[in-house]
C-alpha positions as CSV (number, residue, x, y, z in Angstrom):
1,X,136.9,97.4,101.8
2,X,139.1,98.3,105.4
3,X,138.4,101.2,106.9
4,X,140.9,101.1,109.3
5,X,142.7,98.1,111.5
6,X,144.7,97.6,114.0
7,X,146.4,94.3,115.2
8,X,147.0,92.7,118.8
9,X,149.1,89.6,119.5
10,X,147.2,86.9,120.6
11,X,148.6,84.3,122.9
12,X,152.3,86.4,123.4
13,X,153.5,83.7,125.1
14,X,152.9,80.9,122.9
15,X,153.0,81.8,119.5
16,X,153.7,84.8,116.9
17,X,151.3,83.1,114.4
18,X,148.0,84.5,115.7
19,X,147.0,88.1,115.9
20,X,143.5,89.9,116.8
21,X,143.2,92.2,114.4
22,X,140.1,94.7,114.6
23,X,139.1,96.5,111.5
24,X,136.4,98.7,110.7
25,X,134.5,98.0,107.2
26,X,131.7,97.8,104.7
27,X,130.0,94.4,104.5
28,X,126.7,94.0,102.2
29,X,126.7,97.9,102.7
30,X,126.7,98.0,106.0
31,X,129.8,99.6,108.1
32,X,130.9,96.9,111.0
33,X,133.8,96.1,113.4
34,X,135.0,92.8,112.4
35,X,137.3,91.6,115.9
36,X,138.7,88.1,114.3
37,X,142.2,86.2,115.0
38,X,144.2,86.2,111.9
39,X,146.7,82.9,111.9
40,X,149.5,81.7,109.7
41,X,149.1,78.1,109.1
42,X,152.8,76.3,108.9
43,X,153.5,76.5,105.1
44,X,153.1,80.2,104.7
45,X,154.0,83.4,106.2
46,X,151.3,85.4,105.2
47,X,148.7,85.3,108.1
48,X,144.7,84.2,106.9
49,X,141.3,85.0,108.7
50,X,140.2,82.5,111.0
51,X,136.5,81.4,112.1
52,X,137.3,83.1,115.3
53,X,135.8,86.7,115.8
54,X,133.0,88.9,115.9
55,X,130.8,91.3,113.8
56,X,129.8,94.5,115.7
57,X,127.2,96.9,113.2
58,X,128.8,100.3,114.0
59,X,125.1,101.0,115.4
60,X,125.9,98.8,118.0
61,X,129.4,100.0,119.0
62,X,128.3,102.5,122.5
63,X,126.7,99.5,124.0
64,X,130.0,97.0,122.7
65,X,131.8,99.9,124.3
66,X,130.9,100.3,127.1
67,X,131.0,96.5,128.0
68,X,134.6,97.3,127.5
69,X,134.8,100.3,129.7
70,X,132.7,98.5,132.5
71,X,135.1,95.1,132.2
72,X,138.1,97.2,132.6
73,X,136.4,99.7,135.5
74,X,135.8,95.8,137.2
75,X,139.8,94.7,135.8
76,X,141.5,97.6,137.4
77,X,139.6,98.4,140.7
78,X,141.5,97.2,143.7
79,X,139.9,94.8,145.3
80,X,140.1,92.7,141.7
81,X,143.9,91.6,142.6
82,X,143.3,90.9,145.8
């Protein structure tokens, strides 16, 4: 069961048939972020789960997080374009 998802385009430059998508659900009981690219192979529209992605328990989120927050601190500092 989704909990809630939202999707990213993957590869905007190349192709609309991939997407990130993130959702928040229950698997084997257990509430997770599931980060996976969704593609739509060539016959059909509809897009599938791939392979591609990761499983993040929800008691794991602050450290996943803050990864995040520490990669984009490092992303928009100044000295990172230079």
């Amino acid at each position: 069961m989704t909990l809630k998802m939202t999707r990213f385009p993957k590869n905007m430059m190349f192709s609309e048939k991939e997407e990130l998508r993130a959702e928040v659900k229950n698997l084997r009981g257990r509430q997770v972020v599931d980060l996976r690219v969704w593609a739509a192979p060539k016959v059909y529209e509809a897009k599938w789960p791939t392979g591609k992605g990761l499983l993040i328990p929800i008691s794991r989120w602050p450290e996943f997080r803050k990864m995040l927050v520490d990669l984009g601190t490092e992303i928009e500092a100044p000295s990172a374009h230079e």
